[in-house]
C-alpha positions in Angstrom: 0.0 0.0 0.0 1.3 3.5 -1.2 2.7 6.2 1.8 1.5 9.9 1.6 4.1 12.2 3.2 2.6 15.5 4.3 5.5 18.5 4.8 5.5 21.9 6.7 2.3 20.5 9.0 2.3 22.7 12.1 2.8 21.3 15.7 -0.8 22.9 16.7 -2.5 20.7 14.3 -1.3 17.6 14.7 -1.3 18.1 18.4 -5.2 18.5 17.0 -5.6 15.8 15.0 -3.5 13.4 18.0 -6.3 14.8 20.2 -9.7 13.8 18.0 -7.6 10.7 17.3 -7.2 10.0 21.1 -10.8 10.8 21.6 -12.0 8.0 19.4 -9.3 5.8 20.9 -7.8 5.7 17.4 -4.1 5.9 16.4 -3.0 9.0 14.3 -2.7 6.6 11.3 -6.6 5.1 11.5 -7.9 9.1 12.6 -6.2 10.5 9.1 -7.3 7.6 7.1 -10.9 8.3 8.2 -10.2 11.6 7.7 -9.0 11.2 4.0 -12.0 8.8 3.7 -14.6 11.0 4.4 -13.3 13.5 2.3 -12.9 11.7 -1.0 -16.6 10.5 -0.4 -19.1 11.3 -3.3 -21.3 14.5 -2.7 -25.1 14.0 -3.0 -25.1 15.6 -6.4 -22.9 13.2 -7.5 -24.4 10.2 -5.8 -27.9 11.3 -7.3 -26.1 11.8 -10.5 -24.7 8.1 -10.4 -28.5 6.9 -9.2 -29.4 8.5 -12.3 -27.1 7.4 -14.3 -27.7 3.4 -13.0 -31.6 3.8 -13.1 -31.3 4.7 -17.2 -29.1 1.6 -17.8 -32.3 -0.5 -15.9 -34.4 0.7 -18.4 -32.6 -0.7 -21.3 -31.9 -4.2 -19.6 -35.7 -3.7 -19.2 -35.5 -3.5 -15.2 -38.4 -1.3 -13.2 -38.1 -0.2 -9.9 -41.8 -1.5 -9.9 -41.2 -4.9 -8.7 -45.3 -6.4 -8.4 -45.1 -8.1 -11.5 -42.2 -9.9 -10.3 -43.6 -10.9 -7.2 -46.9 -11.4 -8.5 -45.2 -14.4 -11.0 -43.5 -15.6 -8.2 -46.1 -16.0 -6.1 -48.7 -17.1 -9.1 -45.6 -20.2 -9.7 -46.1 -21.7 -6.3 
């Protein structure tokens, strides 16, 4: 797994981040990778976007969200 080196990081932040880390009885290491985590996560926009996106491709594999008729042949087959 790749290393990230971070330079020129002043003592009063990671005294910070040690801190929050310390408070969820995390190491520095877990605490920043959370961190990093979180902010690489997609934004609503872009998860509504990708919903979108996914919901068009049903359509042309001919999949609803309306799942009765499905049910209704499963339960019809029994």
């Amino acid at each position: 797994m790749p290393d990230l080196l971070i330079r020129n990081v002043s003592e009063d932040l990671v005294a910070k981040l040690k801190e929050r880390a310390a408070a969820k009885n995390h190491s520095l290491q877990v605490e920043l990778t959370s961190i990093l985590h979180a902010a690489v996560k997609p934004t609503w926009e872009e998860w509504w976007a990708k919903a979108d996106e996914f919901r068009a491709r049903s359509r042309e594999w001919n999949i609803t969200d309306d799942s009765t008729d499905l049910i209704r042949e499963d339960r019809d087959s029994r």
